[in-house]
C-alpha positions, 0 to 999 in steps of 0.5 A: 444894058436893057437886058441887065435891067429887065432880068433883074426887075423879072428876077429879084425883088422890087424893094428898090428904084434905081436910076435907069443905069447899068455900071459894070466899072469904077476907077477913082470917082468915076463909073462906066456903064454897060454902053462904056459911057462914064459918070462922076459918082456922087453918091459913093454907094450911100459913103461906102466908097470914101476912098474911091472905086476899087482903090490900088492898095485895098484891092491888092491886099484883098486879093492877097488874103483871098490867097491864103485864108477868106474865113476860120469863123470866131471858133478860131483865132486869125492872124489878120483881126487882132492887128486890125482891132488894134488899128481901128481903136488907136485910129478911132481912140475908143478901146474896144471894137466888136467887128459885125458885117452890115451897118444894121448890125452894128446897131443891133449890137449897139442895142444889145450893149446898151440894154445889157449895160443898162441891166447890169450896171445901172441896175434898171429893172429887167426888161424895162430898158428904154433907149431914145432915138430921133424922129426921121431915123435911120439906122437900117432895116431889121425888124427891130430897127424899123419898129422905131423908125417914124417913117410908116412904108419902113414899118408898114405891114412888118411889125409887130414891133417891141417895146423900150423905145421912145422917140424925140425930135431931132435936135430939141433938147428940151424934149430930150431932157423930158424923154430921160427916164430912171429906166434910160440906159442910152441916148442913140442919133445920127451927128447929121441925119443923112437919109432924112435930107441931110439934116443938121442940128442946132450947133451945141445940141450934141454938147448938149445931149452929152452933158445930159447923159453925163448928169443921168448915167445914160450912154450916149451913142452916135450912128457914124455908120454914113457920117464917119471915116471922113465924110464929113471932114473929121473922122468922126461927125462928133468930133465937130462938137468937141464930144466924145460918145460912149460908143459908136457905129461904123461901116460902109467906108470901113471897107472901102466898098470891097466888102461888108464890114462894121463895127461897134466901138466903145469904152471898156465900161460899155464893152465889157458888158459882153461874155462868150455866147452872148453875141456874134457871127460867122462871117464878123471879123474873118480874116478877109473882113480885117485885111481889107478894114485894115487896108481901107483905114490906112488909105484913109488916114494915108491919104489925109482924106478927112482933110480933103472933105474939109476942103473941098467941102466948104468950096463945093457948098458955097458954089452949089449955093450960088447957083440963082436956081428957081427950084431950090430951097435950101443947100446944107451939108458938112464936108462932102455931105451935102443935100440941095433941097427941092422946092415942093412946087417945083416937083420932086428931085428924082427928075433932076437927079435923072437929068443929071444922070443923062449929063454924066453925074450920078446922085440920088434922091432922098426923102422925094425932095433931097438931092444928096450929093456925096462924091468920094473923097478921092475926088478932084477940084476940077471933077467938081467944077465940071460936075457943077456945070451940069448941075447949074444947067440941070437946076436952072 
């Protein structure tokens, strides 16, 4: 195990600060590290594993689609796209996906639509496009993501950055009403902000933000990219509100954790705005991408995992809640997204998270004071209740 960690803190870049743990196997909910000790994950790789670890059915028709073809790039057409575009737009009710790799891709393309929707359909002049994002942002790690993020190490030394983007705080709608110019083409946010401590907005925000678009003809596009497929207990975290967006971003779950994958879905209006040449990849929508999509969004429909996060949820929040912790000050979440906030003169979360790591559970700070608690959906009642005992240990 040491070893493994030491080779890699020789050889690869030192942009991430991982727990002190070397995981060579996941089944379900569970990983083993090098030693052959075992974890509950609640952390399910940032949502990327909502159907657990290396789960039956995605894992056979992976290796199927290894067998006959992995990649034809988009210079052809594949057998194995076509059906899961058709999945993924009757499962998600948007009529039409641009399949991508990453989730940062997804927003790239996303701000392309937007700004190109905004020039060639609400006639905004050229190059005065502006989008409205959020303060406590996140939405990945490309250069121009990061030049609107407001937190200063994701930006520190790697600009300069371009200009068309305007920044509100979160759930303020009257700021948001403010922001709106003739020059908006789309209004882009997270449903729940899950880096920035899993933040909620005031209920009726995104109604809200939606009827404001409404009356100004701006797009209004949300980041499901970590809230989507489940996590939250509904497929999509808008649904809670009883909207519906222009257009979205998935990822992560989308693949069960097999394997990059990411969308960009939208209305035909939004969509439409793309012709040959304008946008695209290599690897986006290869045949091994939509075997294994296609196989990761029927586990999760099959399975009714949505409605296992709308149960256990609520439970797992309230328990957590109880817990008479003199070091916490706040418990919120949705569904199996869940953060436990640590008081600041109680230190930061990562011991905590490090404590419960040596008890067998594996969380991961966020934003120095959040422990963000996010297990697969796949997860037991009784994996729970034993991952509480050590969390109740840990926090008093």
């Amino acid at each position: 195990m040491h070893a493994a960690i030491e080779s890699a803190d020789r050889y690869g870049a030192h942009n991430y600060h991982p727990l002190d743990v070397v995981l060579v196997r996941g089944e379900g909910a569970y990983v083993w590290d090098a030693d052959g000790k075992r974890y509950l994950d609640c952390l399910s790789a940032y949502s990327a594993v909502n159907q657990g670890h290396c789960h039956p059915k995605i894992a056979a028709a992976m290796i199927e689609q290894c067998q006959r073809l992995t990649l034809s790039s988009r210079a052809f057409h594949n057998d194995r796209m076509g059906p899961f575009l058709h999945r993924l737009c009757e499962a998600t009710g948007f009529e039409k996906a641009l399949l991508m790799n990453s989730g940062a891709e997804a927003v790239e393309t996303a701000i392309k639509a937007v700004r190109k929707w905004g020039y060639s359909k609400k006639g905004v002049p050229d190059g005065k496009a502006e989008i409205i994002w959020f303060a406590d942002n996140f939405h990945g790690r490309t250069t121009t993501i990061v030049g609107f993020s407001t937190e200063p190490q994701y930006k520190h030394q790697f600009g300069p950055f371009g200009p068309g983007h305007v920044i509100v705080p979160y759930g303020d709608i009257e700021a948001l009403r403010a922001a709106i110019t003739p020059n908006t083409v789309a209004i882009v946010g997270e449903p729940i902000q899950g880096e920035a401590g899993i933040i909620q907005p005031p209920d009726g925000f995104w109604r809200a933000a939606r009827a404001l678009c409404d009356a100004n003809n701006v797009l209004l596009v949300l980041d499901e990219i970590q809230t989507g497929l489940g996590r939250t207990g509904k497929l999509f975290a808008f649904e809670h509100e009883g909207i519906r967006p222009d257009a979205v971003t998935i990822g992560k779950a989308l693949s069960g954790g097999f394997y990059p994958v990411s969308a960009f879905l939208a209305s035909d209006a939004v969509m439409d705005v793309f012709h040959p040449g304008d946008h695209g990849s290599t690897f986006g929508g290869n045949p091994l991408a939509c075997a294994v999509g296609l196989a990761a969004l029927d586990v999760l429909i099959d399975e009714q995992l949505p409605q296992r996060a709308a149960e256990l949820g609520p439970w797992f929040l309230d328990e957590l809640r109880r817990i008479p912790s003199p070091h916490v000050r706040e418990v919120r979440g949705k569904g199996l997204l869940i953060g436990v906030e640590i008081k600041r003169e109680s230190g930061k979360a990562r011991p905590f998270c490090e404590r419960l790591k040596d008890r067998g559970v594996l969380c991961k700070e966020t934003h120095d004071q959040v422990i963000r608690f996010a297990p697969p959906l796949i997860v037991q009642k009784a994996d729970l209740e034993l991952a509480l005992e050590q969390v109740r240990a840990v926090l008093t």
